[in-house]
N, C-alpha and C positions, 0 to 999 in steps of 0.2 A: 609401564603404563600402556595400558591401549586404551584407546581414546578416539572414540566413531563422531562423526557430524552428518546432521541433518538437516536438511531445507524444504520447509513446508509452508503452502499455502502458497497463494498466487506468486508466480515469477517476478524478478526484475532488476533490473542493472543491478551489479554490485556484490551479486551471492556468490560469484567466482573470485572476487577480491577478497570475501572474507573468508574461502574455502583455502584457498593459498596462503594466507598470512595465517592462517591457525596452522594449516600443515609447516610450511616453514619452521616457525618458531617452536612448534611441539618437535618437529624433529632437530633441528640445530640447535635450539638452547636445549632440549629436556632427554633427547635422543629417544622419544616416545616413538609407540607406531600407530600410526593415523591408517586412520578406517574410513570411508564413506557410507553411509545407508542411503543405500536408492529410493529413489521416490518418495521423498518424505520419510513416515516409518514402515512403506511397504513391503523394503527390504528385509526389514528388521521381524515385521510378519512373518512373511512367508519362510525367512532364514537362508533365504537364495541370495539377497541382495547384499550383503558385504564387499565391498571392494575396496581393496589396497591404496593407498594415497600416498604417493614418493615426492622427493624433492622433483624429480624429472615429468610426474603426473599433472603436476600443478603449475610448470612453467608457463609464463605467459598466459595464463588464463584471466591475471585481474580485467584484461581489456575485452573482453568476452562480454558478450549476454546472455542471460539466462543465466544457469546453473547444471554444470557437467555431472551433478546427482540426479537430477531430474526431479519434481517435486507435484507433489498434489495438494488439493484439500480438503479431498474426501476421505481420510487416511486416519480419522480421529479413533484409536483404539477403544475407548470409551462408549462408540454408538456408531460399531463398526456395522456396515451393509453387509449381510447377507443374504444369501436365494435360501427360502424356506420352503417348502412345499408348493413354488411357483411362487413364489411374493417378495419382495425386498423385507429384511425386516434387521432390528439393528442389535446386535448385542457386545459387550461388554467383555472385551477381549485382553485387556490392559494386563493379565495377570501374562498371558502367552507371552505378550512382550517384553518384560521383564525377566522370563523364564528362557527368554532367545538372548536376550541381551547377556544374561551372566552365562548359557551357555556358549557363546563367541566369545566368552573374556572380555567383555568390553565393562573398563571401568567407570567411563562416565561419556557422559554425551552432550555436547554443543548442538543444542536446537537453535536455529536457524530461520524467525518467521515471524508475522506479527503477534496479534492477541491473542488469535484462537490456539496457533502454534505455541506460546507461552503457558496459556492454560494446560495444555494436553500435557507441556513438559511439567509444567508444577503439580500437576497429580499425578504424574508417573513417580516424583521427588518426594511424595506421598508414600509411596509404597516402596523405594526404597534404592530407587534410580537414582543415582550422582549427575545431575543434571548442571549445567550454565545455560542462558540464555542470551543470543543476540537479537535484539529489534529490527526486524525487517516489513517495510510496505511501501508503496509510491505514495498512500494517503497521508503519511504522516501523521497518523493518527494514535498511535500508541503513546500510552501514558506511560510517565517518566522522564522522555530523553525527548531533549530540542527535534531533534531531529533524526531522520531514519534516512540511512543511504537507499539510493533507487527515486527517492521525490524528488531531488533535483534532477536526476535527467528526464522526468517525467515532466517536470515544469517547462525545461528548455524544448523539450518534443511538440507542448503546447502550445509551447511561444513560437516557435518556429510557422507551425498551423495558422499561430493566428496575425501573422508578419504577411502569409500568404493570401489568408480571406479576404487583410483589409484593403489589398491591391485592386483585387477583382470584385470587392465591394465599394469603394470608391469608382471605379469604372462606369460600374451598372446602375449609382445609385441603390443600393440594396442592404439589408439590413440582414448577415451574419449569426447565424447562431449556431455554435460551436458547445457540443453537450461534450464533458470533461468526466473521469471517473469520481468518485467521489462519493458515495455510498449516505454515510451519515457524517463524514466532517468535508468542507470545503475546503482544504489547506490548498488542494491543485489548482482549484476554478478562483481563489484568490490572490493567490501569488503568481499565476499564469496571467489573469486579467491585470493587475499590477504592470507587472513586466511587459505583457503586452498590449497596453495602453487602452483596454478595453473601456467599453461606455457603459455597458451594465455587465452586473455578474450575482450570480443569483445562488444563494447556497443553501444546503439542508438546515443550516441555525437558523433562517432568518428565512419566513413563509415569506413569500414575495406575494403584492399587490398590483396583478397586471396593470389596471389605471395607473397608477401610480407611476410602472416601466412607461407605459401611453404616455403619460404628461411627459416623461422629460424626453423622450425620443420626437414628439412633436416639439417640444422645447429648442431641440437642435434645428430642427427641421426649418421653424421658423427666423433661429440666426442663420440659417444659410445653408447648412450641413446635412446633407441627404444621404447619408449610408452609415450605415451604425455597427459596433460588432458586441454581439452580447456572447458571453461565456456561460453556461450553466451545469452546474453541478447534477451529475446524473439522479442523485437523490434529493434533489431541491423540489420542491410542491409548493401549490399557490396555498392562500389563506383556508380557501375554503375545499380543497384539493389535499390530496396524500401522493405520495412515492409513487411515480408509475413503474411497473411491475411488467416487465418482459415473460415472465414464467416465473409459477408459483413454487413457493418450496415443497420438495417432496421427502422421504424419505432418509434423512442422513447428510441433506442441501439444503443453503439458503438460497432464498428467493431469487431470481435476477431482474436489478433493475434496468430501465431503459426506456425513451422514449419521455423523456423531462423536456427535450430539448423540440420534440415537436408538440407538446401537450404545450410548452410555452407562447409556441407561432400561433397555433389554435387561437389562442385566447387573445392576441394581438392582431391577428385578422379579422376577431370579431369586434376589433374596438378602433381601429384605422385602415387606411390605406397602404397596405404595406408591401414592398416586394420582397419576401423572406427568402428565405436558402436555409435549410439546417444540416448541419456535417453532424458527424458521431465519431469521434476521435477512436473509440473504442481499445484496444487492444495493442496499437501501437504507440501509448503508454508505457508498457510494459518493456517491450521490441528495445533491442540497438545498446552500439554498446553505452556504457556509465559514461558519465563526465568526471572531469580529474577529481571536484571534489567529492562525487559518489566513492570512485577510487581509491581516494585517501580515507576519508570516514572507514568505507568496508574494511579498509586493511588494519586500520585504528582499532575497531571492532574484534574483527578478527585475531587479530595479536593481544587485545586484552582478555578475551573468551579466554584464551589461552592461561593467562596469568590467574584467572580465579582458580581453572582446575588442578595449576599448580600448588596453590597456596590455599588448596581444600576448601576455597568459597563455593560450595555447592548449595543450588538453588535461589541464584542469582542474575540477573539480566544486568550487562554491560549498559551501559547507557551515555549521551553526551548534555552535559550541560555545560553551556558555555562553552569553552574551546576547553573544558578538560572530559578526559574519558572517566566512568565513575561507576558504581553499581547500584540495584538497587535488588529488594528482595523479589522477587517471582510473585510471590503472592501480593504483593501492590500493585502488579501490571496486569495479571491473569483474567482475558476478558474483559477488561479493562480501555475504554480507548477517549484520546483528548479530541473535546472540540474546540470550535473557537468561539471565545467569550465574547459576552456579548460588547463589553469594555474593552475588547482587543484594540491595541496601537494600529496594529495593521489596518481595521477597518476603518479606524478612525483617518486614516490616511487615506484609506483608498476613497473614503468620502468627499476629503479634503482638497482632491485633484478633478470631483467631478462625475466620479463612479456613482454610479446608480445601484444600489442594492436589493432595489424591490420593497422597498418600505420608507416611511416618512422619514425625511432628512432630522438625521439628530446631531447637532452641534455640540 
């Protein structure tokens, strides 16, 4: 067997842990030879990027950041960017990849990535690619599995942030707002405000109602308590408001968002006295190494990837529910991503201790 791995779509703790336990065990249990594709599949494009994966290649790498393939997410075969007669335009290249893939003998491939990387792998498994699938994102947002390794050390990254705000926000009297990745699910900006004891947090499910943040931050104000720290999810918008939008999409990209977290201040300056501050945590999310249980999960991951293309389960994503590792079909997850409901425990907790969510309190 040869057997290549791919990592695509945004970086983050943990791709080195699952890149090591799948080369491990593909070569000690199966004596397989492991392959990498660089940059997502832009190895596998161009037919330059194959490179070798040893026991000795993958040493110590679980404690790494990033990913030693290196990855993109502009890399989608399917509505691949091209220069056309001066212009980007996108065409439909998925058949070349396929036609590289069986000419390097590669018999199947561990993609590596969230939704969109799922999708791209389940229509490649369409036309005839031996595909497995591992769940990767900080957002935690892909449907199926509890959990994606890389969101918890994106959380601790958070918390760390915001351990720091509330020092020099107590200080100054000042009121903290820390914008968090978070696109369309809040899993970061909730379990970051959680952990770090946040006073509002404000996410893409739940349009928030500036009054609303107004009252209870005066609310403090007037027990005694003059500095606040709010968290907000990059893709969070008020009621009457949308996503703010750093650059629009173009060509073969989504959008980028950005700028939630002072679109927030805006609208709290125009309704109190406030001394704001807003941080943009941005990208060092991403950054540093995994935490142990990022660690464990990826290699859990990784060593099960392993076990479906043993046992011919192609076109299936790994996945964790509960404390067992488990699979599920590709085409359940493809595109696919969880929010959180509106009935979540979680929220109901985080209500429960005093969190403000930007909308009327619901018992």
């Amino acid at each position: 067997m040869r057997v290549a791995i791919s990592t695509g779509g945004g970086d983050c703790p943990g791709l080195n842990g699952v890149i090591r336990a799948a080369v491990l065990r593909g070569i000690l249990e199966y004596g397989w030879e492991m392959v990498g594709i660089t940059d997502g599949l832009e190895g596998l494009i161009s037919g330059q990027g194959l490179v070798p994966l040893t026991v000795d290649d993958v040493r110590d790498i679980h404690g790494q950041g990033g990913t030693i393939l290196g990855t993109t997410n502009r890399g989608n075969p399917f509505r691949y960017r091209v220069r056309d007669g001066g212009q980007w335009v996108e065409q439909d290249i998925s058949g070349h990849v396929i036609h590289n893939a069986r000419s390097a003998g590669i018999d199947a491939v561990i993609f590596v990535g969230g939704d969109g990387t799922q999708e791209i792998a389940w229509r490649l498994a369409g036309l005839g690619l031996q595909v497995v699938g591992v769940p990767k994102t900080i957002d935690n947002d892909l449907l199926a599995t509890d959990y994606t390794f890389g969101f918890d050390s994106a959380v601790e990254t958070v918390v760390e942030a915001l351990d720091k705000l509330r020092t020099t926000a107590r200080s100054h009297d000042r009121t903290m707002l820390l914008e968090v990745m978070g696109r369309h699910a809040g899993w970061i900006a909730l379990h970051s405000g959680i952990a770090g004891g946040a006073d509002v947090v404000v996410l893409p499910e739940i349009p928030y109602d500036p009054e609303v943040i107004h009252r209870h931050l005066q609310a403090r104000r007037e027990s005694g308590i003059a500095y606040n720290i709010v968290v907000v999810a990059e893709g969070a918008f008020s009621r009457s408001g949308s996503a703010s939008i750093l650059q629009q999409a173009g060509t073969g990209t989504v959008a980028r968002l950005g700028g939630a977290g002072d679109e927030l201040a805006r609208q709290l300056s125009a309704l109190g006295d406030y001394e704001l501050r807003v941080t943009v945590l941005g990208h060092l999310q991403r950054g540093g190494t995994p935490s142990s249980t990022d660690r464990v999960l990826a290699t859990r991951f990784g060593a099960a990837a392993v076990g479906l293309v043993a046992n011919g389960q192609f076109g299936r994503m790994v996945c964790l529910r509960g404390d067992t590792i488990e699979s599920v079909p590709m085409a359940d997850v493809a595109g696919r991503q969880k929010h959180i409901g509106l009935d979540s425990q979680l929220l109901q907790t985080a209500r429960s201790v005093g969190i403000c969510l930007g909308d009327e309190r619901v018992d």
